[in-house]
PADO-649640 format. One record per atom (N, C-alpha, C, CB): atom name; x negated, y, z; residue in one letter. Coordinates in pm, 1 decimal, padded with zeros to 6 digits. Atoms other than C-alpha are relative to their C-alpha. Glycine has a CB too. Layout:
<rs>
CA X Y Z A
...
</rs>
This chain:
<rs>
N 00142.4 -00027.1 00009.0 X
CA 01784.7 00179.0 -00847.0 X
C -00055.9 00019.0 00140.8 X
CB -00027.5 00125.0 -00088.2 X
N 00072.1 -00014.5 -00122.4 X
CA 01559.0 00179.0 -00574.3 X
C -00109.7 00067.8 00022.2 X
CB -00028.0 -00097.5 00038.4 X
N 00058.0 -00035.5 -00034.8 X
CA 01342.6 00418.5 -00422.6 X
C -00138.9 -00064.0 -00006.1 X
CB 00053.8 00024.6 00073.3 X
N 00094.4 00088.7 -00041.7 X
CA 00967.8 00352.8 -00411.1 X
C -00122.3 00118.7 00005.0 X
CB -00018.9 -00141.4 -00107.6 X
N 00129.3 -00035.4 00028.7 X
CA 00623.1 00506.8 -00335.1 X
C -00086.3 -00006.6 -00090.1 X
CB -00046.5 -00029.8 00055.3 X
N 00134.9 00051.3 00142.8 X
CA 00367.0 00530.6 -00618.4 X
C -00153.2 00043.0 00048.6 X
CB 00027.4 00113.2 -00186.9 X
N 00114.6 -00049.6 -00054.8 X
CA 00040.5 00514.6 -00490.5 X
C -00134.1 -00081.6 -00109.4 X
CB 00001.9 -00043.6 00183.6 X
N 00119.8 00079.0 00099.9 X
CA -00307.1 00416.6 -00706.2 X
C -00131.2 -00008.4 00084.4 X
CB -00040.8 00094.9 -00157.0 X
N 00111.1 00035.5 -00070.0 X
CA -00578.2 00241.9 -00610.5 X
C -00099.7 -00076.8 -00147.5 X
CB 00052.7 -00114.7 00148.5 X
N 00068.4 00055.0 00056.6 X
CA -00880.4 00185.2 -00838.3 X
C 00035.1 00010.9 -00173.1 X
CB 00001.2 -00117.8 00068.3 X
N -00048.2 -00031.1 00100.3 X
CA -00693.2 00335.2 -01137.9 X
C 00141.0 -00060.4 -00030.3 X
CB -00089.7 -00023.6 -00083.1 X
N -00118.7 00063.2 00024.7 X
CA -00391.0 00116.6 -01100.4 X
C 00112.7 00046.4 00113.9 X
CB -00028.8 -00156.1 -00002.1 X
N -00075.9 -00062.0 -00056.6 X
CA -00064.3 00230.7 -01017.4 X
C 00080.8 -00098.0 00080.4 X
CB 00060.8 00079.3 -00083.8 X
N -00099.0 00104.0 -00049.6 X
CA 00150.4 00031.2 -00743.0 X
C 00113.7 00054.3 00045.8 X
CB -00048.6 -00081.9 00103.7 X
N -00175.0 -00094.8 -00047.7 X
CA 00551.0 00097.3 -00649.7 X
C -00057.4 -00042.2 00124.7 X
CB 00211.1 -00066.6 -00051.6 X
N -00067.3 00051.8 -00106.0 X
CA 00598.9 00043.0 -00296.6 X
C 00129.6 00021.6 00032.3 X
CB -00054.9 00026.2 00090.4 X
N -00123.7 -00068.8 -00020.9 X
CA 00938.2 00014.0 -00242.7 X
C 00084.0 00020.8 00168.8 X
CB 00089.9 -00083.7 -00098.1 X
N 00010.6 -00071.3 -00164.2 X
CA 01117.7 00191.1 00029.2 X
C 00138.3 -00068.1 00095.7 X
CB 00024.1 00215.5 -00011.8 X
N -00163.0 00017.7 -00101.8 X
CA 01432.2 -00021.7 00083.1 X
C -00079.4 -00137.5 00110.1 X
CB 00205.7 -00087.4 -00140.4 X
N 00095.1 00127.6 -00103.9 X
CA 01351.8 -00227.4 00399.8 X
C -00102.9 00020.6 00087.4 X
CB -00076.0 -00097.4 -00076.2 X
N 00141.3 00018.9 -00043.7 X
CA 01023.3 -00118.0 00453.4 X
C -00032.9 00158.0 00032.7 X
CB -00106.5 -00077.5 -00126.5 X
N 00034.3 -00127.2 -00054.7 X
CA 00880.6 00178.4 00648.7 X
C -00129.2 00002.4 -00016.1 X
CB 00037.7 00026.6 00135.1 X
N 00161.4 -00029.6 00076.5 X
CA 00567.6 00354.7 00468.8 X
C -00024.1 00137.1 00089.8 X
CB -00002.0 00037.9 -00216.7 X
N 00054.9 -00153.0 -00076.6 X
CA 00322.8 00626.6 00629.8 X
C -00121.5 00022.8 -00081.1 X
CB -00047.9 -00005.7 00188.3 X
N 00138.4 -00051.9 00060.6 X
CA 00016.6 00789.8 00466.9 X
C -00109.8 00028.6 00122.5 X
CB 00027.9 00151.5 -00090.6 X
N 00079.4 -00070.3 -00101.3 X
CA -00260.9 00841.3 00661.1 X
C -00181.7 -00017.9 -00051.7 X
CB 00042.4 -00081.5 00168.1 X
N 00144.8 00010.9 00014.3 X
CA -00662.9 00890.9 00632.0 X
C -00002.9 -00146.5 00048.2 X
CB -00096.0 00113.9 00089.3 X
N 00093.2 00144.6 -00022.4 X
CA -00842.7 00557.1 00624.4 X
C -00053.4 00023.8 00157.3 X
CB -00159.6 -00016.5 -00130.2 X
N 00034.6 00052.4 -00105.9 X
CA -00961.5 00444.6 00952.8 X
C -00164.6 -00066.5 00016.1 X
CB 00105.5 -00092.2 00014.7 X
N 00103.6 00105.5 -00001.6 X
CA -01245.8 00237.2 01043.0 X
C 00060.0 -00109.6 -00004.0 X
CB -00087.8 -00002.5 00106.3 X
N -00049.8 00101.4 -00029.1 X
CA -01219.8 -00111.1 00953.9 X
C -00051.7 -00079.2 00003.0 X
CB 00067.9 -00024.4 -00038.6 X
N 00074.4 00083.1 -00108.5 X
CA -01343.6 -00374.5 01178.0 X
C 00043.6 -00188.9 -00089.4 X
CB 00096.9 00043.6 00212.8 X
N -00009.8 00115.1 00083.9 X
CA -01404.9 -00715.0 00909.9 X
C 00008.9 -00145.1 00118.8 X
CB -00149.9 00001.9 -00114.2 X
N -00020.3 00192.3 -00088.7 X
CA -01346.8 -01102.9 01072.3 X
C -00070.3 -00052.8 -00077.0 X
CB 00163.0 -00108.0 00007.0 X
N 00051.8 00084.5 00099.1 X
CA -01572.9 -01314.9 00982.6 X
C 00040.5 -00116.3 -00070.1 X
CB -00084.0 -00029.6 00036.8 X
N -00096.6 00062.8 00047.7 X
CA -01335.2 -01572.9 00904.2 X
C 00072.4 00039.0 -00119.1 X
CB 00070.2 -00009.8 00085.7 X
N -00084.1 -00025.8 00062.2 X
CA -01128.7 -01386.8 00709.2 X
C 00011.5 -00027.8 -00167.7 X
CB 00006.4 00107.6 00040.0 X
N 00016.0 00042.3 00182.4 X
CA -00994.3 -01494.3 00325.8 X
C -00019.2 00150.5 -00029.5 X
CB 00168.5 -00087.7 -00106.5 X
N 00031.8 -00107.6 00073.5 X
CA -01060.8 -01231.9 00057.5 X
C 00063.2 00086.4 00001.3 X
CB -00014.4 -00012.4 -00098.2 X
N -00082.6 -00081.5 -00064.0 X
CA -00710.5 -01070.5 00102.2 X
C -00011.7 00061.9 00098.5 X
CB 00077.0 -00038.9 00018.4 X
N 00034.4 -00107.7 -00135.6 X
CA -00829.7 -00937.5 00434.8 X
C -00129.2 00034.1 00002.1 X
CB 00024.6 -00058.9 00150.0 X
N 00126.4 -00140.9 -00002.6 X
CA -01064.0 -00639.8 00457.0 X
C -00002.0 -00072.1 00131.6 X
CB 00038.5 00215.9 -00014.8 X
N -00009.7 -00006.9 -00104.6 X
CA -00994.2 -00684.3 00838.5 X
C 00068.1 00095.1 00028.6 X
CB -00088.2 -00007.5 00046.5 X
N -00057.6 -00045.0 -00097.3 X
CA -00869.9 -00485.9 01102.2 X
C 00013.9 00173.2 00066.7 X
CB -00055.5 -00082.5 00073.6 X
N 00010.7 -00152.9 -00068.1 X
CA -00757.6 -00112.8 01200.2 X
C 00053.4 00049.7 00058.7 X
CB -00002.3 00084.8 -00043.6 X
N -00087.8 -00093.0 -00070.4 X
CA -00620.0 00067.5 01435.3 X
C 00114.8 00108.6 -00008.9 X
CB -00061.7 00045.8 00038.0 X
N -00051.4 -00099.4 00025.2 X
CA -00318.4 00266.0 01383.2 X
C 00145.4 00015.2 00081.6 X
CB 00000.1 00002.5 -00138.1 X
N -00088.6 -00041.8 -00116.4 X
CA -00086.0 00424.5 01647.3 X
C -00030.7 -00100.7 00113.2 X
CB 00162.9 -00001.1 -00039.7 X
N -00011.0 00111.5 -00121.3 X
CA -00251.6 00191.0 01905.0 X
C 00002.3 -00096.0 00008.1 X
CB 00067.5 -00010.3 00059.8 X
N -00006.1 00105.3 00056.2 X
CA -00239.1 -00103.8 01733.2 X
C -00104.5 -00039.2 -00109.5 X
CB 00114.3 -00000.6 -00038.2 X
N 00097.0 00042.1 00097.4 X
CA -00410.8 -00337.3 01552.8 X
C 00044.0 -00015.5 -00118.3 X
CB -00058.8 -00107.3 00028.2 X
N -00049.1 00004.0 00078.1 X
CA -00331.5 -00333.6 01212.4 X
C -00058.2 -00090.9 -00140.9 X
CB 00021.4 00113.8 00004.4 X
N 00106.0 00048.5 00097.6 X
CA -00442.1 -00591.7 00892.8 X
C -00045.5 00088.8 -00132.4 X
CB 00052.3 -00131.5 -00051.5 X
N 00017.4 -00058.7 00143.4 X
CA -00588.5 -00423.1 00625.4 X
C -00025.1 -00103.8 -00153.4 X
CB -00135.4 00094.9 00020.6 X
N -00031.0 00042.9 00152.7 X
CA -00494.0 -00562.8 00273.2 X
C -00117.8 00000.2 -00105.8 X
CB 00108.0 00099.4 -00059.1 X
N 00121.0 -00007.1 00104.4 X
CA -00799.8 -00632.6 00023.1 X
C 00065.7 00029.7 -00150.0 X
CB -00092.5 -00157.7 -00002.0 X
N -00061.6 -00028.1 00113.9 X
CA -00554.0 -00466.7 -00283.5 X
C -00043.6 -00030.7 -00130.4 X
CB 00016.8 00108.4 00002.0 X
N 00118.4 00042.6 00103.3 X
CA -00871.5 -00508.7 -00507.4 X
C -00015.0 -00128.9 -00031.9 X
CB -00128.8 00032.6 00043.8 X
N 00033.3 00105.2 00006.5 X
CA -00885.1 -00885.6 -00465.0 X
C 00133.5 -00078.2 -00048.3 X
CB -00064.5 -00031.8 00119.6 X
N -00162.2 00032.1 00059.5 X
CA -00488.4 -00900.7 -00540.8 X
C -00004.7 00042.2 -00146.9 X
CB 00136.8 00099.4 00084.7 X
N -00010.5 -00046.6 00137.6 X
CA -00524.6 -00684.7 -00868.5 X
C -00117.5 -00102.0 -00072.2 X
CB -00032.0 00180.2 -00013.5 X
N 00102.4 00066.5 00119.3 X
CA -00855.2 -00903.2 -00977.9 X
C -00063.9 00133.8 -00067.8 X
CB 00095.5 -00106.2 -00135.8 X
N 00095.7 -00084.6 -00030.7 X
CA -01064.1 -00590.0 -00971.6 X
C -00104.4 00023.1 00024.9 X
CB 00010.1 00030.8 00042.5 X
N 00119.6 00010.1 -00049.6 X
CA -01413.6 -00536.0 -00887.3 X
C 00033.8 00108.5 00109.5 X
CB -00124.0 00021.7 -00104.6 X
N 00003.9 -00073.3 -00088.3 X
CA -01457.8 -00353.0 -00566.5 X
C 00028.7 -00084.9 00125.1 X
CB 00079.5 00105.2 -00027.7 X
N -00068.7 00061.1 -00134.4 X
CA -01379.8 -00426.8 -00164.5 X
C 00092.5 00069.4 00009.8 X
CB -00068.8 -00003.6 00131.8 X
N -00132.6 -00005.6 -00037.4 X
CA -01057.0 -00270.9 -00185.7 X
C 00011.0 00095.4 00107.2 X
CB 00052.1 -00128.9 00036.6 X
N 00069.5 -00127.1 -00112.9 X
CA -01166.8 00045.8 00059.7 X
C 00051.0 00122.1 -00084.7 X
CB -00210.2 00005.5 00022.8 X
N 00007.6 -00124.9 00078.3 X
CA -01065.3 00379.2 -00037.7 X
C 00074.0 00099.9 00108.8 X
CB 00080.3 -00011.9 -00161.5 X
N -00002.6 -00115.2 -00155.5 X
CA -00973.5 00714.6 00183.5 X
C 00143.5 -00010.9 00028.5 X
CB -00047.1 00201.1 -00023.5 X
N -00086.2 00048.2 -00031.7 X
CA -00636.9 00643.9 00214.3 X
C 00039.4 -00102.0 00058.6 X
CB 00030.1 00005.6 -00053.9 X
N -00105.9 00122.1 -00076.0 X
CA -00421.3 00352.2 00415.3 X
C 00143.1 00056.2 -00004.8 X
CB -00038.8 -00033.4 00182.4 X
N -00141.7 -00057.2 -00023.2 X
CA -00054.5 00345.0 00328.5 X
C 00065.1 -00135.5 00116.9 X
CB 00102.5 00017.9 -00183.6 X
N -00104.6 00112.4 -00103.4 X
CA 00140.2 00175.1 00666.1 X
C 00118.6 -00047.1 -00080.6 X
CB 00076.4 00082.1 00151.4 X
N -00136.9 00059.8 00061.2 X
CA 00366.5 -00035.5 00564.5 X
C 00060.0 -00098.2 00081.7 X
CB -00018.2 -00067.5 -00136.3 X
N -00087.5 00067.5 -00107.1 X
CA 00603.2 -00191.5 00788.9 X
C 00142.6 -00051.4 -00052.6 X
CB 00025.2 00105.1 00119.2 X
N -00118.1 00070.6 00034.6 X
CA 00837.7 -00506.2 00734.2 X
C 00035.3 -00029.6 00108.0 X
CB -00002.5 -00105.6 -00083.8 X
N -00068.1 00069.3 -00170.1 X
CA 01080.1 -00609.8 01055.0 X
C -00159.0 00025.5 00085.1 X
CB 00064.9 -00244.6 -00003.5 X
N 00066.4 -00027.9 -00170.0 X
CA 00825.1 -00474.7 01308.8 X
C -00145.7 00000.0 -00055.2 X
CB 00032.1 -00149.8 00150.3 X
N 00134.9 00029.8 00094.4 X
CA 00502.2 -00609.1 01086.7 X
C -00088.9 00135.7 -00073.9 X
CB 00058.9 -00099.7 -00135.7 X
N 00046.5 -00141.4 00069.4 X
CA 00246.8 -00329.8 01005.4 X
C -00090.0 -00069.0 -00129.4 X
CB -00112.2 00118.9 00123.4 X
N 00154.6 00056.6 00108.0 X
CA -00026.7 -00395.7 00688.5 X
C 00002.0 00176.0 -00029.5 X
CB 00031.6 -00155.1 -00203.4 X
N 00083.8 -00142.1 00045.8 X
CA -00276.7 -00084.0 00590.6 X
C -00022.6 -00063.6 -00173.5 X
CB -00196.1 00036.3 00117.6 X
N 00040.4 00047.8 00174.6 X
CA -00287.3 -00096.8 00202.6 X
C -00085.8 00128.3 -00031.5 X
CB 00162.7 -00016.7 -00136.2 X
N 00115.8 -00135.5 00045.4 X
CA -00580.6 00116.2 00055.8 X
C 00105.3 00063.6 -00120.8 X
CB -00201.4 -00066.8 -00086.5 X
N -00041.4 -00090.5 00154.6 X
CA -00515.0 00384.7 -00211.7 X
C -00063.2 00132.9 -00000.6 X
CB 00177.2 00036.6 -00022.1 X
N 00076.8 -00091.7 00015.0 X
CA -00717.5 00676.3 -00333.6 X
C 00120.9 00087.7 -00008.9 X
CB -00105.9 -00009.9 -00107.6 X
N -00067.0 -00138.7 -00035.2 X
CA -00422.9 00912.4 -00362.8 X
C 00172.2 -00069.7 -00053.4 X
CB -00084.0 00172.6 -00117.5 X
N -00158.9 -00031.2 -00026.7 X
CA -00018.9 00923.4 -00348.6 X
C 00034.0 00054.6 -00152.3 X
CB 00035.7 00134.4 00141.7 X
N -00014.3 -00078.0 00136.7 X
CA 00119.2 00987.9 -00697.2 X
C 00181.6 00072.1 -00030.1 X
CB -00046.2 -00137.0 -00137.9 X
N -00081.0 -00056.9 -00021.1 X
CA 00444.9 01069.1 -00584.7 X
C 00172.7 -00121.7 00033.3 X
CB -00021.2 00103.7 -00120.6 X
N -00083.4 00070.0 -00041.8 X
CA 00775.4 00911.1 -00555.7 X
C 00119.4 -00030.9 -00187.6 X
CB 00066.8 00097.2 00159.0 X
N -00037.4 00050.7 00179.0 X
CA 00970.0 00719.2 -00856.4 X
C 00136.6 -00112.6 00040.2 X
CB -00182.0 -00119.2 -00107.7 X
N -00172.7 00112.8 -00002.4 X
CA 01315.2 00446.6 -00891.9 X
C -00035.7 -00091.8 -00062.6 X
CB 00159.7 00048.0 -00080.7 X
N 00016.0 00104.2 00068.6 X
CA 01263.9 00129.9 -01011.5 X
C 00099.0 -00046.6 -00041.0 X
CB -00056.4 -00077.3 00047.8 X
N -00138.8 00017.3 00057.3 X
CA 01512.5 -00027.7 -01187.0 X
C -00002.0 -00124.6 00104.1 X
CB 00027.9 -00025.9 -00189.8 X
N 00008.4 00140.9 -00090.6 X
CA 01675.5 -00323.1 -01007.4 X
C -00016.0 -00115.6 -00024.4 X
CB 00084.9 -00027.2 00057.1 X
N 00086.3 00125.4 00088.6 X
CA 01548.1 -00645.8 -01078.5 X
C 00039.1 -00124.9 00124.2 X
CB -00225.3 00038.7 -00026.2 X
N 00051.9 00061.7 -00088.5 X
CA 01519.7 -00968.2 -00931.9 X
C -00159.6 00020.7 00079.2 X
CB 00017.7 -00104.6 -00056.2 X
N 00162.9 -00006.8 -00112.8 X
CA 01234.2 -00979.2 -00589.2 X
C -00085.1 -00088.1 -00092.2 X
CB 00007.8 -00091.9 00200.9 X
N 00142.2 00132.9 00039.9 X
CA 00950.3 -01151.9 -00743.8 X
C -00011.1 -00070.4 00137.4 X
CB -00197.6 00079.1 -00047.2 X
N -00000.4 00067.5 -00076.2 X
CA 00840.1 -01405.3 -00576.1 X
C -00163.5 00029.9 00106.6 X
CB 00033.4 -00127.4 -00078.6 X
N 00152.2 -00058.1 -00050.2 X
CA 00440.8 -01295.1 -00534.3 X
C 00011.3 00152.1 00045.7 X
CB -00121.5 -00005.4 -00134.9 X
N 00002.6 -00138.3 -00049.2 X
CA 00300.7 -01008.0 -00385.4 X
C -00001.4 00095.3 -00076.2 X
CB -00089.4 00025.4 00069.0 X
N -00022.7 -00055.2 00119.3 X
CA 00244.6 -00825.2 -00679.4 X
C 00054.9 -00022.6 -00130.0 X
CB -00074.2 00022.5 -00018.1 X
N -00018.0 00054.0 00136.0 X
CA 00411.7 -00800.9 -01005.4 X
C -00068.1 00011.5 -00092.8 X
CB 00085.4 00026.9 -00047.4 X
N 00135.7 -00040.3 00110.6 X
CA 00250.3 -00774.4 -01364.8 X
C 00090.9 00119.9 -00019.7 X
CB -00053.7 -00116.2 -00168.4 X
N -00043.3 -00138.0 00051.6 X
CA 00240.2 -00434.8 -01524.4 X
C 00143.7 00049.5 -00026.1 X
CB -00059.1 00014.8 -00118.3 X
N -00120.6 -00084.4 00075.2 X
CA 00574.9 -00273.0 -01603.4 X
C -00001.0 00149.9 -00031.2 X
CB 00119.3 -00010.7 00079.9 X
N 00025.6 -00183.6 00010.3 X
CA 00588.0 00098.4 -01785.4 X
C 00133.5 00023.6 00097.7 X
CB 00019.3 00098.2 -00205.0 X
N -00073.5 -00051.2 -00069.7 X
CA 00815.0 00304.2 -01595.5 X
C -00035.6 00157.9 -00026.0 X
CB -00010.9 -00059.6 00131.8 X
N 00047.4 -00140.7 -00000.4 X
CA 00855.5 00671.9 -01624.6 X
C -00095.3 00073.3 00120.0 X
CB 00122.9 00073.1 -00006.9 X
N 00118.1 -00051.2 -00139.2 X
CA 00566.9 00887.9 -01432.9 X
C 00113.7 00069.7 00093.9 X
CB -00157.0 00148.2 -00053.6 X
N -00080.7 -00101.2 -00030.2 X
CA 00691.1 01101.1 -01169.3 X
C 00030.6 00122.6 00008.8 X
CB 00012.8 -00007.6 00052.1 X
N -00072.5 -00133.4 00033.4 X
CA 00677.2 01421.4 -01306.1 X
C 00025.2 00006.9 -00093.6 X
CB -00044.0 00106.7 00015.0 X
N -00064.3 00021.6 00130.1 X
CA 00808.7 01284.0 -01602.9 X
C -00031.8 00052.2 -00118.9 X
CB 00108.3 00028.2 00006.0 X
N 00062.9 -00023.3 00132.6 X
CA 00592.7 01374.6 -01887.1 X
C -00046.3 -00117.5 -00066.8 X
CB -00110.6 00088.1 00010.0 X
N 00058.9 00136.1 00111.4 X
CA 00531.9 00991.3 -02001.9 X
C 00007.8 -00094.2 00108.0 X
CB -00184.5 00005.6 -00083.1 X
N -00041.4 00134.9 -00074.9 X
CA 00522.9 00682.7 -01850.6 X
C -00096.8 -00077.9 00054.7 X
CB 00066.8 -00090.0 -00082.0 X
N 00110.0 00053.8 -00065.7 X
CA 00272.1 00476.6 -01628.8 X
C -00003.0 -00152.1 00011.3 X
CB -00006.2 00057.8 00127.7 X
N -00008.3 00112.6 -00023.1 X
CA 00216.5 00110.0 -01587.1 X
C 00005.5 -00021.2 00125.1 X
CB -00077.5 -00057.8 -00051.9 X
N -00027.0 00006.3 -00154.0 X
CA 00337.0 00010.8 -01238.6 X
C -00010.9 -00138.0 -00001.7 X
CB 00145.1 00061.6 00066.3 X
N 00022.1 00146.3 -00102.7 X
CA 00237.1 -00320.7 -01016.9 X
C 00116.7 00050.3 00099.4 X
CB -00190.6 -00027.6 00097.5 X
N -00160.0 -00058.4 -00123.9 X
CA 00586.9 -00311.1 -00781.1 X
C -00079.4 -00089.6 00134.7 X
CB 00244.3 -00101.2 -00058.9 X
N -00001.3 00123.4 -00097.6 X
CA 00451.4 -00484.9 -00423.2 X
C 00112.0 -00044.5 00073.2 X
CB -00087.2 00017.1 00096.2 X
N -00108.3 00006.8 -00034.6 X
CA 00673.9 -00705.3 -00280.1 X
C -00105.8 -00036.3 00123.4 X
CB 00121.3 -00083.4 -00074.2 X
N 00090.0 00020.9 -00079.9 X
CA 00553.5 -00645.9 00079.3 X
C 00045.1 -00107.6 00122.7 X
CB -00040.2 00131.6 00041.0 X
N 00011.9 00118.1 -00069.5 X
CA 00725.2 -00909.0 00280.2 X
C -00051.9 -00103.7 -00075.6 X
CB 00115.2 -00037.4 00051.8 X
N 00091.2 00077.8 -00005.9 X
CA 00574.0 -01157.7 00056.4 X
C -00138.9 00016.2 00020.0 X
CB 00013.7 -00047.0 -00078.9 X
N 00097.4 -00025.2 -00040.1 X
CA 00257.5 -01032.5 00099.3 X
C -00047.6 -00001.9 00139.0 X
CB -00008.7 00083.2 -00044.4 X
N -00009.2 00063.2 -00131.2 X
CA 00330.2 -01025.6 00449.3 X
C -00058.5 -00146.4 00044.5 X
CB 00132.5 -00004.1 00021.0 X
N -00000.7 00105.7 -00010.5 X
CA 00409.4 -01358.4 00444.6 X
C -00151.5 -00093.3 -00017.8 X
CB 00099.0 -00018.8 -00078.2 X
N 00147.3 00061.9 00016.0 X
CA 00046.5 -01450.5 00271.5 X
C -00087.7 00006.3 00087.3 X
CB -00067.3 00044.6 -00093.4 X
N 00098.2 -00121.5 -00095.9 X
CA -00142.7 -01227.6 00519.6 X
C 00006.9 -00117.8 00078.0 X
CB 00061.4 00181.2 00074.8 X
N -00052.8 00078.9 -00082.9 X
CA 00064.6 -01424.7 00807.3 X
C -00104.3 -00127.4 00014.4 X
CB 00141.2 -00030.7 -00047.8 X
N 00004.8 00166.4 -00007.0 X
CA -00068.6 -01809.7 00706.4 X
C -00190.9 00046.5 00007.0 X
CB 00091.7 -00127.3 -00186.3 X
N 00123.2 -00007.0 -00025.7 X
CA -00448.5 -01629.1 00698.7 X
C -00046.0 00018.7 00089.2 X
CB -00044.3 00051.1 -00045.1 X
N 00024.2 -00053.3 -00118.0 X
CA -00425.5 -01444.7 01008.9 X
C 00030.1 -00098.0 00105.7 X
CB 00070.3 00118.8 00014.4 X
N -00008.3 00084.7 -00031.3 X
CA -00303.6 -01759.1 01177.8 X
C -00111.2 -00097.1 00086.8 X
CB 00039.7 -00020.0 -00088.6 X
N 00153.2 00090.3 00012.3 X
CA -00685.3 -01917.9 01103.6 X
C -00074.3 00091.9 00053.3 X
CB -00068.3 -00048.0 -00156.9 X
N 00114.2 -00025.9 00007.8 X
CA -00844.7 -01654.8 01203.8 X
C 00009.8 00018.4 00191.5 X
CB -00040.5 00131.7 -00121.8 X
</rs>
C-alpha cells in the first residue's frame, strides 16, 4: 500500500501519492496567468525562489471554476515543482496498489476516509503524468 496525501478541491477528494514525489502545503501565492497558456495552466508562482506552474485542477476534474483556492500543494517529481490548488488537507490515507494509470487523474474510487468513520470517493493523481502534460504546454508558451 502506498502512502498518499488527501487533499480536496471544489468538493472533490484527490490522493496524492507520496512514493516518488515530494509534497509541501503552503498558502496560495499570487499567480501571474500567460497569455498563451492551455486551460491546464492557471500560470505561474513563486515558491522558494522559483517559478513554479500552477495546475488548473478544476479544468482536469471538468468542474466549473478557475481552479484557485487558498491553498497550493508543491509537488515535486525528479527536481520538477507543480502548485496544485486545494481548499484544505484532509489528512493522510493508503491506497491500495494498483496499476499507474496512465492519465493524470483517475476516476472516482471509494476508499476509506481518514479518520475512518466511512469512506470517500478519491481521484488518485498520477503527478509525473501530469507533469508530463504540463511539460508539452509549457514548451509553447
Amino acid at each position: 500500500m502506498t502512502r498518499a496525501l488527501l487533499v480536496e478541491l471544489a468538493g472533490v477528494a484527490i490522493a496524492i501519492p507520496a512514493e516518488g514525489v515530494h509534497c509541501e502545503v503552503l498558502e496560495s501565492g499570487r499567480t501571474t496567468g500567460l497569455p498563451v497558456a492551455a486551460p491546464l495552466l492557471l500560470g505561474l508562482t513563486v515558491i522558494h525562489g522559483r517559478a513554479v506552474p500552477v495546475v488548473n485542477l478544476a479544468h482536469l476534474l471538468g468542474t466549473p471554476g478557475h481552479g484557485t483556492a487558498d491553498l497550493n500543494v508543491l509537488t515535486e517529481v525528479d527536481g520538477e515543482g507543480l502548485a496544485l490548488p486545494a481548499d484544505r488537507t484532509l489528512g493522510l490515507i493508503r491506497l491500495p496498489d494498483a496499476p499507474t494509470q496512465a492519465t493524470p487523474l483517475s476516476e472516482p474510487t471509494p476508499l476509506p476516509s481518514p479518520d475512518g468513520t466511512g469512506q470517500v470517493m478519491v481521484r488518485t493523481l498520477n503527478a509525473p503524468a501530469l507533469l508530463a502534460s504540463l511539460r508539452v504546454h509549457l514548451e509553447r508558451v
